[in-house]
KOLLUM-856777 format. One line per field, with one value per residue (C-alpha): x, y, z. Coordinates in steps of 0.5 Angstrom, whole numbers, plus 2048, in hexadecimal, padded with zeros to 3 digits. Example, Ala and Ser with C-alpha at 12.3 -4.5 7.8 and 13.67 -1.06 7.14 Angstrom:
residues 2
xx	(819_81B) .
yy	(7F7_7FE) .
zz	(810_80E) .
***
This chain:
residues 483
xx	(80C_80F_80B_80D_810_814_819_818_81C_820_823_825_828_82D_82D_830_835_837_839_83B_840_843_83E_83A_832_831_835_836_83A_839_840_83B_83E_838_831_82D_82B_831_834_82E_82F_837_837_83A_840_841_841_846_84B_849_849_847_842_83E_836_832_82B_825_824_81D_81E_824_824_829_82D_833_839_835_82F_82B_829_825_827_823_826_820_823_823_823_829_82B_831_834_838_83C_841_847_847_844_848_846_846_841_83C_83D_83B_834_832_833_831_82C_825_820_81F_826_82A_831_837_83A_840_842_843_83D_83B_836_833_831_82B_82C_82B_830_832_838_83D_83D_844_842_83D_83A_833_831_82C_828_820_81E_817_816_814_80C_80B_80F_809_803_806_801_7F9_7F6_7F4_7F5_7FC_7FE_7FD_800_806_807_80E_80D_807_80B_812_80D_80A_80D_807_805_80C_80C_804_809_80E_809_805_80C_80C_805_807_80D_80A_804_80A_80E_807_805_80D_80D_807_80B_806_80B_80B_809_808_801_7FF_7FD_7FA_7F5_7F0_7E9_7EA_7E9_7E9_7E4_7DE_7E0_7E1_7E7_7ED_7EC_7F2_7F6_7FC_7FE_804_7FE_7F9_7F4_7F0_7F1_7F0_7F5_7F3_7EE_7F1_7F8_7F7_7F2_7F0_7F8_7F9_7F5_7F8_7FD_7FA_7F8_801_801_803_801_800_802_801_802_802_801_7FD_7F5_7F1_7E9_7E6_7E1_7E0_7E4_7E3_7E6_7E6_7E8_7ED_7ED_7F5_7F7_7FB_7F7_7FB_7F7_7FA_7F8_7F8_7F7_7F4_7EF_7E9_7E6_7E5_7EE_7ED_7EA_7F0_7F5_7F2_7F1_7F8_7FB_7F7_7F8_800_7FF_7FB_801_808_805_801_803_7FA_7F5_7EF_7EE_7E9_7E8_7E2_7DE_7DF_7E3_7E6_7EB_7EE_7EF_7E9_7E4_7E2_7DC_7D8_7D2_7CE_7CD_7C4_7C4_7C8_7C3_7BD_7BF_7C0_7BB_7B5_7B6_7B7_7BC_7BA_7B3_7B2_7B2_7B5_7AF_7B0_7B7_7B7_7B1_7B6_7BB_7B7_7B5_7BC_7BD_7C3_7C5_7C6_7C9_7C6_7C0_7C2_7C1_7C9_7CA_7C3_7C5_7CC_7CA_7C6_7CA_7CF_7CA_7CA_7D3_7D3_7D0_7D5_7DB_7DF_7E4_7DE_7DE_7D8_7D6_7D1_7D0_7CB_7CF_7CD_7D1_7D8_7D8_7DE_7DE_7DB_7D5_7D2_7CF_7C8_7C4_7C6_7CD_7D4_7DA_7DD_7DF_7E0_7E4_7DF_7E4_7E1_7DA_7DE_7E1_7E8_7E9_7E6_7E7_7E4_7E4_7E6_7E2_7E5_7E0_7E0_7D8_7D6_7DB_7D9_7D1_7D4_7D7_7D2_7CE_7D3_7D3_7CB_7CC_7D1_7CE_7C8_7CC_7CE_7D6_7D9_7D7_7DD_7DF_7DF_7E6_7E4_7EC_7EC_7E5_7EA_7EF_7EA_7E9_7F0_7EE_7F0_7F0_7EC_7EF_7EE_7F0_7F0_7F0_7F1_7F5_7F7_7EF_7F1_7F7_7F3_7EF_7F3_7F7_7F0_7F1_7EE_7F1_7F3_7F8_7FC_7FD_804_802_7FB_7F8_7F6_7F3_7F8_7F9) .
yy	(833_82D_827_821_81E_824_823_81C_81D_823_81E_819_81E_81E_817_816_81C_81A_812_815_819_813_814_80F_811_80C_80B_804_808_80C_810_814_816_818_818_81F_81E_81D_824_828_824_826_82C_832_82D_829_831_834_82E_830_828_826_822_81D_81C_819_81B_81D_823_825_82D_831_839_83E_83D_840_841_840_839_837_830_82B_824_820_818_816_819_820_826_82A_830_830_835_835_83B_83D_83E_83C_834_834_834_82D_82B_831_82E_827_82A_82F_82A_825_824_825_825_81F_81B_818_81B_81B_822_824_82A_82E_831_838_83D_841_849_847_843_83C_836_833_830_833_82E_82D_826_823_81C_818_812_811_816_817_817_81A_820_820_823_82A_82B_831_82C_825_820_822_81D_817_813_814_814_80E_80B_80F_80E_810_817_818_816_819_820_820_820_81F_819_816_818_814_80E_80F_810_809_806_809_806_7FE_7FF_802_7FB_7F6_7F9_7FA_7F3_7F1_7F3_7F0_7EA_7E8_7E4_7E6_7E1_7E0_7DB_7D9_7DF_7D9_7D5_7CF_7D3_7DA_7DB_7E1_7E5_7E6_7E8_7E6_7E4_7E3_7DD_7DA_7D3_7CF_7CC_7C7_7C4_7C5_7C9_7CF_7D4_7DA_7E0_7E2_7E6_7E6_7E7_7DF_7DE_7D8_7D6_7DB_7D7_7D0_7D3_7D4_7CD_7CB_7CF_7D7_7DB_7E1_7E2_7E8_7E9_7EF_7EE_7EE_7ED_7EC_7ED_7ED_7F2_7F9_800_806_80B_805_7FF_7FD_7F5_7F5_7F7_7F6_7F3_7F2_7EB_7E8_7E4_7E3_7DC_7DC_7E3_7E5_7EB_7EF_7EF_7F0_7F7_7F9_7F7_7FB_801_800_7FF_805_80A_808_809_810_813_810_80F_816_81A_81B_817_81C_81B_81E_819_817_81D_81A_81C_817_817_810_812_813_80E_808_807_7FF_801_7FA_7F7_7F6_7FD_802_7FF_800_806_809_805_803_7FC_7F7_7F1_7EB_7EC_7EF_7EC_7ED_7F0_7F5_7F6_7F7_7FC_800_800_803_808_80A_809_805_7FF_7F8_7F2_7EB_7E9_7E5_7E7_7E8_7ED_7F1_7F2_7F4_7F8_7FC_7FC_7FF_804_806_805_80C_810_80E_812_80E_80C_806_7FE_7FB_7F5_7EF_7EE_7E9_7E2_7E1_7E7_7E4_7DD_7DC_7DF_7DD_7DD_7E1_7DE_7E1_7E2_7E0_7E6_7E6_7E7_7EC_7F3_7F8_7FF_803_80A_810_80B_806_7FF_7FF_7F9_7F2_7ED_7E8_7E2_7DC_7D7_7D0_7CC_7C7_7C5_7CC_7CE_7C9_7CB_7D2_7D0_7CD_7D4_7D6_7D1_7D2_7DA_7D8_7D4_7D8_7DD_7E1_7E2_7E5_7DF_7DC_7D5_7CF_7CD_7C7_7C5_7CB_7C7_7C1_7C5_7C7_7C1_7C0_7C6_7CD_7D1_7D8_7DD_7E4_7E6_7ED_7F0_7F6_7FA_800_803_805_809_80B_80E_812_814_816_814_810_808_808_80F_80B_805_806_803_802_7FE_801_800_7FE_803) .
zz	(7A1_79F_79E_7A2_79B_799_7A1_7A1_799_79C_7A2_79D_799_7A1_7A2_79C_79C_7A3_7A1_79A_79F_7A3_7A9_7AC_7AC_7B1_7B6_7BA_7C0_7C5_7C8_7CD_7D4_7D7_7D7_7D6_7DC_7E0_7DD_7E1_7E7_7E5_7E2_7E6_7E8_7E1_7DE_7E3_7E2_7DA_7D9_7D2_7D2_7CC_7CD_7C7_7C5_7C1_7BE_7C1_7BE_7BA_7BA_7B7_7B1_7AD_7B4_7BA_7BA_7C0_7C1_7C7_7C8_7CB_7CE_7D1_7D7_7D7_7D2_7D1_7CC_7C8_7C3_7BD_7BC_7B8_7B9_7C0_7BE_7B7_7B0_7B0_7B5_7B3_7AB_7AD_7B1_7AD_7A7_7AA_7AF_7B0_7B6_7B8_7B6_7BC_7BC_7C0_7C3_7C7_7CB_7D0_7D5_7D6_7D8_7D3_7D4_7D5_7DA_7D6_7D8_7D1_7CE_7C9_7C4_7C1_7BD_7BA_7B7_7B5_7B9_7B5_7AF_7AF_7A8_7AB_7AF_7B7_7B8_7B9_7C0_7C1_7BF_7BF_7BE_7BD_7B8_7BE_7B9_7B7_7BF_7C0_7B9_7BA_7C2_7C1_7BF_7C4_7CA_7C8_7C6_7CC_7D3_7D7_7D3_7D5_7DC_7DC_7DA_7DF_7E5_7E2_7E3_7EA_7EA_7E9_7ED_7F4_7F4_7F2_7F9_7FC_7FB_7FD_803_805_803_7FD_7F8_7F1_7EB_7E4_7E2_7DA_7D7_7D1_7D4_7D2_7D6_7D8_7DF_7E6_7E1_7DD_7D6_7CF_7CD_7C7_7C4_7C1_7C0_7C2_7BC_7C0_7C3_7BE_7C4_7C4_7C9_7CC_7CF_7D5_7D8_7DF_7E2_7E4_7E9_7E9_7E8_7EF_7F3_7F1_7F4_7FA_7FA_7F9_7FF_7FD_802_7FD_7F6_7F2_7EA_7E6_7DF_7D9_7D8_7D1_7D0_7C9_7CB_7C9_7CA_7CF_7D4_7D7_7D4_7CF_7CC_7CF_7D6_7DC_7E2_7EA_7EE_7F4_7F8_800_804_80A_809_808_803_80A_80A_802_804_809_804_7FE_802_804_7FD_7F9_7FE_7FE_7F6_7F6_7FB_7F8_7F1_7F0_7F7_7F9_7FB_7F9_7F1_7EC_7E5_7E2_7E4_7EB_7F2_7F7_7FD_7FE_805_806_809_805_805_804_800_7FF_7F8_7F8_7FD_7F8_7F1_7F6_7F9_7F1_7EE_7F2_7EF_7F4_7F0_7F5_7F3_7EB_7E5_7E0_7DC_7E2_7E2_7DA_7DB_7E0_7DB_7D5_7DA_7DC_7D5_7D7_7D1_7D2_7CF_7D0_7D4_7DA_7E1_7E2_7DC_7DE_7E5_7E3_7DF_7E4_7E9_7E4_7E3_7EB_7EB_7E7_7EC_7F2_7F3_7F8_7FB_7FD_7FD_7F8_7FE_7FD_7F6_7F4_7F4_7EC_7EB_7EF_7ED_7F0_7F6_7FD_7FF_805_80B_809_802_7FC_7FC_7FA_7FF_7FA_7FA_7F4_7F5_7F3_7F0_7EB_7EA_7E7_7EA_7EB_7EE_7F1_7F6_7F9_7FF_7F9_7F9_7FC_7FB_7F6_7F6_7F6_7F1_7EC_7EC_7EB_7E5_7E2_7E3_7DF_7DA_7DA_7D8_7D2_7CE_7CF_7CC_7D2_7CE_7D5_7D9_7DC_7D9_7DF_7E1_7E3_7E4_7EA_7ED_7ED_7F1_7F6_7F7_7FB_7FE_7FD_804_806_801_7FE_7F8_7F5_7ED_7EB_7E5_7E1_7E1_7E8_7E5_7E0_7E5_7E9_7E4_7E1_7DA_7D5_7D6_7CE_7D0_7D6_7D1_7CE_7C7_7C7_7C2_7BA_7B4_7AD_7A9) .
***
């Protein structure tokens, strides 16, 4: 078998011979007349009235030689048969392909459609020319891409190889465009906010530091879709607001969780975390059946069923039930020493870190579809608080024991906001590095008064999860290392 090297060398060899000829190797225009889909749809008709038609494609597999050559080409619509085969297509047309073109080239036919004896639709082909020549062979069509790495190096060649993987795109499309209608239709207004910032926050997470040179200003890439920046819009008076775009966290890799994502947050004034609920359920049961087909999903050796009641599990209950610990009243000794027992890792020693670590312990064994309630307040530092205990007006989707999603009763008040940054603050310069940064410019907003509000984030992780892959295989071009 030829080495990488000796048909790159071979591919040269024509592209050279072809401009040597006068031809074009890379083309700037197109004369197609229909796309390869258009041609199914058509096909009886356009082959009854014995129509000629130009298509333009790749290459993806050729076969035969000498009088009669069958090849597929693909345009990102359809794939399609041709045939070279003389005399009917010409000496000229079969001269130029099998001189000329190899797997993986784009070129552009002429013909004529017919229905060969074995019942495939194809077309005669009665003329041929390179839109563009390939100087490196396609993947193994039968094996495609085995080398994890390499997939995601060479994307490309991953999602033209493997249907499946590009159907799991178009249906991640499908996906962002089933909650943008949703949440138009529930008269949500769509809008941009910094994804650059001076203090990071609407979430616990480390972020990407980097720095503004015009203003000479160390800044941070956002790690969420514009909390903070949403609910001064519920102050200027919006009454929902909603935006879909990108989330930066420098922390660790997993089935779970990338660096570089998309999120969705909105935002509803006049609402409380209860009227969260109802959207939310609303909103992932449209998504499971316009986008999926199903509302019962098996991933992460875990099955639910979004049609199913949502159960309200609270936080302290869950971790007692689990775990015999009662967090309103052990230790950190004591939580510590639950953690070593169920031989559970943490990071960090403060009282937040440890609880969320244990409740992260109990979240693996819920199946769902169930909604995290009352959360202790230092694990929600903007969201209200409830009438009683020391608990959090916060909700958690809770799917295949992971959090897909989080939502609140924000938090309007200005002096109890302020105290809670400054816990914040606290646990920052203690080392805590996922501890949110105060924003005491928001405090100011609050202080001219922010009305009752709801706000909801969610993300790609929930795709993911239906989808039951890895959040790295839903990313078009994840993140690689250089060669």
């Amino acid at each position: 078998m030829a080495s990488i090297e000796e048909l790159r060398a071979e591919r040269l060899k024509k592209l050279q011979a072809l401009e040597q000829s006068g031809k074009s190797a890379f083309s700037s225009v197109s004369n197609r007349t229909y796309e390869l889909i258009e041609i199914i749809r058509k096909f009886k008709k356009l082959e009854e009235e014995k129509a000629q038609v130009i298509v333009d494609g790749r290459v993806m597999s050729s076969r035969g030689q000498g009088a009669l050559i069958f090849a597929d080409l693909y345009d990102g619509t359809a794939k399609l048969q041709i045939v070279i085969k003389l005399p009917e297509s010409g000496e000229e047309a079969h001269s130029f392909y099998t001189n000329f073109v190899d797997t993986g080239d784009f070129i552009e036919v002429t013909g004529t459609l017919f229905t060969t004896k074995s019942g495939q639709e194809s077309i005669l082909v009665s003329d041929v020319s390179m839109l563009s020549k390939a100087l490196l062979p396609l993947p193994d069509k039968y094996h495609g891409l085995q080398d994890e790495e390499l997939r995601m190096r060479e994307r490309y060649l991953d999602i033209l190889t493997n249907p499946e993987l590009r159907e799991l795109f178009e249906k991640k499309s499908k996906f962002w465009d089933v909650v943008r209608t949703f949440l138009k239709e529930k008269k949500f207004l769509e809008v941009d906010t910094p994804t650059l910032e001076v203090t990071t926050g609407g979430a616990e997470a480390r972020p990407f530091a980097t720095h503004h040179n015009d203003f000479d200003l160390n800044v941070f890439m956002r790690i969420s879709v514009g909390e903070l920046w949403q609910k001064r819009l519920m102050a200027a008076g919006f009454p929902r607001t909603f935006e879909i775009g990108r989330v930066y966290r420098n922390e660790g890799s997993s089935g779970e969780h990338v660096q570089e994502f998309t999120n969705c947050e909105f935002y509803m004034a006049y609402a409380d975390y209860e009227n969260g609920m109802t959207l939310v359920q609303e909103l992932y049961r449209r998504i499971a059946t316009e986008v999926f087909g199903t509302t019962t999903f098996t991933t992460r050796d875990h099955t639910f069923n979004l049609a199913d009641e949502w159960k309200k599990i609270n936080y302290t209950d869950e971790i007692l039930r689990q775990t015999n610990i009662d967090i309103g009243k052990a230790t950190d000794e004591e939580i510590k020493d639950k953690l070593q027992e169920l031989k559970v890792k943490y990071d960090g020693a403060n009282h937040e870190r440890l609880i969320d670590t244990l409740w992260k312990y109990c979240r693996k064994n819920i199946s769902g579809p169930a909604f995290l309630i009352n959360p202790p307040l230092i694990i929600a530092p903007l969201a209200k608080k409830n009438k009683e205990g020391d608990t959090a007006q916060q909700f958690q989707v809770i799917l295949a024991g992971s959090e897909i999603g989080k939502g609140y009763s924000e938090l309007n008040d200005p002096v109890d906001q302020r105290a809670r940054f400054e816990i914040q603050q606290k646990l920052l310069a203690e080392g805590d590095e996922e501890a949110m940064m105060a924003d005491y410019e928001f405090v100011d907003m609050l202080e001219h008064g922010m009305p009752p509000t709801c706000g909801f984030g969610f993300g790609e992780r929930l795709f993911a999860f239906l989808a039951d892959k890895p959040i790295r295989e839903i990313h078009l071009f994840p993140l690689v290392k250089p060669k």
